[in-house]
C-alpha positions in Angstrom: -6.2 122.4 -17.8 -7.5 121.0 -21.1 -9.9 123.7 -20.8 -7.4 126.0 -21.4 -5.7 124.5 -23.9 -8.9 124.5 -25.8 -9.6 128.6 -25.2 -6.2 129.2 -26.6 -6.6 126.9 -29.6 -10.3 128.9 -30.9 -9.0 132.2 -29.6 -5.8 132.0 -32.0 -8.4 130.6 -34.4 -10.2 133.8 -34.1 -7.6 135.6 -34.8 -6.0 134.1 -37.3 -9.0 133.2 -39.6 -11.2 136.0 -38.5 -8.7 139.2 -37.8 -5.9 137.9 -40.2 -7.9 137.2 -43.1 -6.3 133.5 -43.3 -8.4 131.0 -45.7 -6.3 128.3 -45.6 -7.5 125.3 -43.5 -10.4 127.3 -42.3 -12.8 123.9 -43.1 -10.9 121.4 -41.6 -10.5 123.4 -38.0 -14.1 123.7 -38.0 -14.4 120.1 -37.8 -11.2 119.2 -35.6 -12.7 122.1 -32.8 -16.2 120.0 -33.5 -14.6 116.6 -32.9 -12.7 118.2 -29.3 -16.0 120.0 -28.1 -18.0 116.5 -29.0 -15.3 114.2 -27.5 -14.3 116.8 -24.3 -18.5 116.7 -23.3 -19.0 113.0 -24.9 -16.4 111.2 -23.1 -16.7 113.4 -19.5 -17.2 111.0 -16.3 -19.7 112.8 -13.6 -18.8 116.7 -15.0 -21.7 118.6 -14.3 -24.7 118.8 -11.3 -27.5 116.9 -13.0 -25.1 114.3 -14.3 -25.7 111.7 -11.3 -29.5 112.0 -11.9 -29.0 111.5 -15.6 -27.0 108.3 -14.5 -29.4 107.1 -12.3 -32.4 107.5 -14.8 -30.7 106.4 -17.9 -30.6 102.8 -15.8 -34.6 102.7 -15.6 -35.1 104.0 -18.9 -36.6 101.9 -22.2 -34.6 100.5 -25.2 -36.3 101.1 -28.8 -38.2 97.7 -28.6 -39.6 98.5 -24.9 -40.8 101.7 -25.8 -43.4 100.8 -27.6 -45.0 99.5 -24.1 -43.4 102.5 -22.4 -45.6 102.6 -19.2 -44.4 104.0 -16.5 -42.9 107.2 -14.5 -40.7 108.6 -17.1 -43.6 108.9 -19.6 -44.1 111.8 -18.3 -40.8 112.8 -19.5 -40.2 114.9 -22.9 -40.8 112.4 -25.8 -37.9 113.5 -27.5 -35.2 112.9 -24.5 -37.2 109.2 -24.1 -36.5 108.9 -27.5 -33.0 109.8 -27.4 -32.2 107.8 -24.5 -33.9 104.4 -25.6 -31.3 104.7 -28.8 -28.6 105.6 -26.7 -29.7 102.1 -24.1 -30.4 100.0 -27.2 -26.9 100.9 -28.8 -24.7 100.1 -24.8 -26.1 100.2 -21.8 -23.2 102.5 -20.6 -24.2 105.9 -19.9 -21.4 107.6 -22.1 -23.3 106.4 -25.5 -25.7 108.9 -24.3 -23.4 111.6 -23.4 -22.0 111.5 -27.1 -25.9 111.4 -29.0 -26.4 114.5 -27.2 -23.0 116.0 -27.5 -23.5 115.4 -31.4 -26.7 116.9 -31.4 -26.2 120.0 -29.2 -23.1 120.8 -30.8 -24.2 120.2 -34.4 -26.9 122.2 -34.0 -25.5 125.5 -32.3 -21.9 125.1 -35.1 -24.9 125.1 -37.5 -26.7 128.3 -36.5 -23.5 129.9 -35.9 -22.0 129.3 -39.1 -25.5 130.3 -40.9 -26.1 133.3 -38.3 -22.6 135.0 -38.1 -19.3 136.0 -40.1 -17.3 135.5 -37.3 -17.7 132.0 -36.7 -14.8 131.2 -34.6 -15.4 134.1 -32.1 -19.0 133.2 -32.0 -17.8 129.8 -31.0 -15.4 131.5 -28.3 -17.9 133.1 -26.5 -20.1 129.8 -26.7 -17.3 127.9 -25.3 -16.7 130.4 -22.4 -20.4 131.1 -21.9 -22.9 128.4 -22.5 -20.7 125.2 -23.3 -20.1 123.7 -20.2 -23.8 124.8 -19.3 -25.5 123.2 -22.3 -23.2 119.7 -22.2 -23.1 119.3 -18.6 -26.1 120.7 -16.6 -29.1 121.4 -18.5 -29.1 117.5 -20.6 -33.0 117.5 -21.5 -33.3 121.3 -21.9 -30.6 121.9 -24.4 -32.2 119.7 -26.7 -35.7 122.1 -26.6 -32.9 125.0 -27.2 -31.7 123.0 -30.3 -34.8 123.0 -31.7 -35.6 126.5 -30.8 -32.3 127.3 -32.8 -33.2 125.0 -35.9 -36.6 126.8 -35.7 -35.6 130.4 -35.4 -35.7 131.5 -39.0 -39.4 130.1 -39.4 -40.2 132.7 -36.4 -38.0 135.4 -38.2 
């Protein structure tokens, strides 16, 4: 249900800020539909496919001081998720500090690009809710960071 709530909420937003030519306010519902997409993937419990594995390895992975003699299976893991995850475990042990880094990241990055890429920010941010949202917070954890920096990288390739 909250789900809807939140499709209603950017799809009036669409309209009134991109269709109705409204400037008031435009700034601070940027950052209130940020806050609700962080907090809605940040504070989930067991949403998405992968999640349980994520769980289960987030309990065998390193803080920041026990990476540095980081020896084992998940070495072979992206250094950048290892990374991400020993912050996350050195920070709480709980598996929701996690969720929230990479919320924060994954959404900063793509409201970024969207805002830089495209006059129609909140529509672009519609159609990223309704496509890709719950896809890149809930399913594909690891991979949605190489997408990030795919997207911080894009105008270098351009």
């Amino acid at each position: 249900m909250i789900y809807l709530y939140i499709f209603i909420y950017i799809l009036s937003l669409s309209f009134l800020y991109e269709f109705g030519n409204l400037k008031f306010g435009k700034k601070f519902n940027q950052l209130l539909l940020f806050v609700v997409l962080v907090c809605l993937s940040g504070f989930r419990y067991r949403v998405g496919g992968d999640t349980y594995n994520y769980i289960l390895m987030h309990d065998y992975m390193p803080t920041i001081k026990e990476i540095l003699g980081f020896e084992n299976i998940y070495s072979k893991l992206q250094p950048l998720w290892v990374f991400i995850s020993a912050i996350a475990k050195t920070i709480s042990v709980d598996f929701f500090v996690l969720q929230i880094i990479h919320a924060l990241i994954v959404n900063s990055v793509i409201f970024y690009f969207i805002s830089k890429h495209s006059n129609y920010f909140f529509t672009a941010i519609l159609f990223y809710f309704v496509g890709y949202y719950g896809y890149f917070n809930f399913e594909i954890l690891r991979e949605s960071l190489a997408i990030c920096v795919f997207l911080l990288s894009i105008d270098l390739f351009i």
